[in-house]
C-alpha positions as CSV (number, residue, x, y, z in Angstrom):
1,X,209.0,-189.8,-111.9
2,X,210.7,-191.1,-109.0
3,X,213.0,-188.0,-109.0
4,X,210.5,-185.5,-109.7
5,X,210.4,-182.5,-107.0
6,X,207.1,-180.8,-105.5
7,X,207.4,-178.6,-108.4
8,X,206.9,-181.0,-110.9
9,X,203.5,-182.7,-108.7
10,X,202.0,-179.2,-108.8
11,X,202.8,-178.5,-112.6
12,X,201.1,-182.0,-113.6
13,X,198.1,-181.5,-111.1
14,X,197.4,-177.8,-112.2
15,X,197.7,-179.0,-116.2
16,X,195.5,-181.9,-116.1
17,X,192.9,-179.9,-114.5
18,X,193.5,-177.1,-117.1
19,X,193.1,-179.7,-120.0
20,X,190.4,-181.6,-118.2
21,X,187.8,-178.7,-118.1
22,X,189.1,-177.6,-121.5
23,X,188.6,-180.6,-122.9
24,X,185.6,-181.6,-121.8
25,X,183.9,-177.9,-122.1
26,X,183.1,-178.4,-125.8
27,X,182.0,-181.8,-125.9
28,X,180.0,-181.0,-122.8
29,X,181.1,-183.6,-120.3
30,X,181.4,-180.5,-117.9
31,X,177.4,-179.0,-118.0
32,X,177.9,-175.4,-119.5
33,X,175.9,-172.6,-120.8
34,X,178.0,-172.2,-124.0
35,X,177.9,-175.6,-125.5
36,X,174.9,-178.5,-125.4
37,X,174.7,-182.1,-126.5
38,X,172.0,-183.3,-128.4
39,X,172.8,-187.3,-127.6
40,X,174.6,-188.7,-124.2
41,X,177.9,-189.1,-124.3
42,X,178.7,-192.8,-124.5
43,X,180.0,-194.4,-120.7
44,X,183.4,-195.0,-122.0
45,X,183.7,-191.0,-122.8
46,X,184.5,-190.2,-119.4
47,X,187.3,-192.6,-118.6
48,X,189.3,-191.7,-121.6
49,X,188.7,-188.0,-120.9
50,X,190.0,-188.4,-117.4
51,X,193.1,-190.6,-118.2
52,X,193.8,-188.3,-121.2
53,X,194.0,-185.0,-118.9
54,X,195.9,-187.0,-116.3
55,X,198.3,-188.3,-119.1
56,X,198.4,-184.5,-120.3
57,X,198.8,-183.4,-116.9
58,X,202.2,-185.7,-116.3
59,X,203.7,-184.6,-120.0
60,X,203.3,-181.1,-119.5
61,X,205.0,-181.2,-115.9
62,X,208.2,-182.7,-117.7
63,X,208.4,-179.8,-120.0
64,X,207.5,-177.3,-117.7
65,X,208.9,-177.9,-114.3
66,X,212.4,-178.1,-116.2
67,X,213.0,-174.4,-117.3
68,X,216.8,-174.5,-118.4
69,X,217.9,-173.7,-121.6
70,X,216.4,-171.6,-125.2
71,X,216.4,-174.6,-126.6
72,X,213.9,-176.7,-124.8
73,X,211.5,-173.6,-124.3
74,X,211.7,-174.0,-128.5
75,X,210.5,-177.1,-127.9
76,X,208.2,-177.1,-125.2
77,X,206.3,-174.1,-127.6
78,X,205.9,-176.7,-130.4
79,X,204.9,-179.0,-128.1
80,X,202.2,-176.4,-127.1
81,X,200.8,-175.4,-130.0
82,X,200.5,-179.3,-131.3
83,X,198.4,-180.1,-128.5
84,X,196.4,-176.5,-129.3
85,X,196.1,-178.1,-132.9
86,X,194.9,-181.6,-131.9
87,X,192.8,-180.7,-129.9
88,X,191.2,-178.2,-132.5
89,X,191.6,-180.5,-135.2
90,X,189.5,-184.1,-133.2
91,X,188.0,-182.4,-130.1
92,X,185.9,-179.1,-131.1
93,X,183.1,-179.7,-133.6
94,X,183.0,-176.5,-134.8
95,X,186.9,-176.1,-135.4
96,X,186.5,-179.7,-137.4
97,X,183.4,-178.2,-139.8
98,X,186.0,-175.4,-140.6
99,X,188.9,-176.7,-140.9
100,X,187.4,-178.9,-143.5
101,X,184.9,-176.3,-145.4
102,X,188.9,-174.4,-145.8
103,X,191.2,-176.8,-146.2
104,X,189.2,-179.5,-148.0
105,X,188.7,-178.2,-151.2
106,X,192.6,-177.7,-152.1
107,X,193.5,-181.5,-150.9
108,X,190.8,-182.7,-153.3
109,X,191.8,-184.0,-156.8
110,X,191.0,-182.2,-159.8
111,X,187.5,-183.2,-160.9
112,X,186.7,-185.2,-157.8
113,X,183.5,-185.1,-156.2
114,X,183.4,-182.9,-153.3
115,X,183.5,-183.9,-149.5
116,X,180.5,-184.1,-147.1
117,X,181.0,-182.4,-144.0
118,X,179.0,-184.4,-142.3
């Protein structure tokens, strides 16, 4: 990091607060219309959401301060849409009661018992 230009500061600054507010949007650690929270979040929640987004943040910038070739756009899409599907997959609620009332049922075993979704 040593090497990295004013390009590369601003690309990690802008992306952690990107995945800061939407990361903590759904779980509500940012107050919002759209979502509520029935219980407080435990204290420990709002540590690991900063140093996640600032970790996020500083990944991001190496991918996308460093524009030069097909190949690592490839990759930096991948890289993309794997964060998109994390983050669906452990962070949003809603996304995790779907994903498993569609995808469940065909990674079950013939004639076991059906999963609880909650």
């Amino acid at each position: 990091m040593r090497s990295w230009t004013t390009r590369h500061w601003l690309w990690a600054a802008a992306a952690a607060v990107v995945t800061a507010v939407v990361t903590g949007t759904t779980p509500v650690l940012i107050p919002n219309p759209v979502f509520t929270r029935m219980v407080e979040a435990p204290w420990w929640t709002y540590p690991v959401w900063i140093a996640s987004a600032v970790l996020s943040g500083l990944l991001i910038a190496t991918y996308a301060a460093d524009r030069s070739s097909a190949e690592h756009r490839q990759s930096e899409r991948r890289s993309i849409t794997g964060a998109v599907l994390s983050f669906l997959a452990v962070g949003s609620r809603r996304a995790t009661s779907w994903w498993s009332s569609h995808w469940a049922p065909m990674a079950r075993s013939p004639g076991s018992a059906p999963c609880s979704q909650y």
